[in-house]
C-alpha positions as CSV (number, residue, x, y, z in Angstrom):
1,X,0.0,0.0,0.0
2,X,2.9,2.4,0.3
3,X,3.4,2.2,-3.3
4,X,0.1,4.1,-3.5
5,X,1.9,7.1,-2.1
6,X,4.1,7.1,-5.2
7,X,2.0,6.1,-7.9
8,X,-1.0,8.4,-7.4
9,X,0.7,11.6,-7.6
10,X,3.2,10.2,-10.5
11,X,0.0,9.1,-12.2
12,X,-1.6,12.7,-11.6
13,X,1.9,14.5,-12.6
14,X,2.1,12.9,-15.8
15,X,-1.2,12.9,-16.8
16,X,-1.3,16.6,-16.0
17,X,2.0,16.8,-18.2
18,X,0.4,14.8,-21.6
19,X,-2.7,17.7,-20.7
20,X,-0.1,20.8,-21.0
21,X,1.5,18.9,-24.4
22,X,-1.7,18.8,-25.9
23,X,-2.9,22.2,-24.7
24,X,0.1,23.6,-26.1
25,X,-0.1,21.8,-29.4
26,X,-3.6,22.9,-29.5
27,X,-2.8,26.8,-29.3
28,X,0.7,26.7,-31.4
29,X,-1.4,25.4,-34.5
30,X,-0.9,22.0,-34.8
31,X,-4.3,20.8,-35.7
32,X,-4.9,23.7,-38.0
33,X,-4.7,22.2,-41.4
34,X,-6.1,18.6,-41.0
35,X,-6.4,17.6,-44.6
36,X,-3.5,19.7,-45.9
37,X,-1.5,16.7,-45.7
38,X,-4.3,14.3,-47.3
39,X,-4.3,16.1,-50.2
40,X,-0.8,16.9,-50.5
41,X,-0.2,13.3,-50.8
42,X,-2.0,13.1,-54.2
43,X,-0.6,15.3,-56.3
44,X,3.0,14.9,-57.8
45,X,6.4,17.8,-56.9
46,X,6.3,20.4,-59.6
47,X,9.0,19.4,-61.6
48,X,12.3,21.4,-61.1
49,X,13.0,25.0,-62.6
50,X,15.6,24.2,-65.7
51,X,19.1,26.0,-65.0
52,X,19.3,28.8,-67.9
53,X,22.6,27.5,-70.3
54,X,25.5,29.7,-69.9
């Protein structure tokens, strides 16, 4: 039972921890574009700009 006294708050600490990670991504703009990255899977690179010849 004196493990309790350790685990509970460790348990609390960290889950409070994985809350201020997400909060944080929340307001920095991480979940902004959600299907930017969807789309931007289907369509092919623009092919490179050609080097103008000396």
């Amino acid at each position: 039972m004196d493990v309790l006294l350790i685990l509970i708050p460790a348990a609390l600490f960290l889950g409070l921890l994985g809350l201020a990670a997400f909060l944080w991504a929340l307001r920095s703009g991480q979940f902004d574009d959600l299907d930017g990255a969807a789309h931007r899977i289907l369509f092919d690179d623009p092919p490179p700009a050609k080097e103008p010849k000396p």
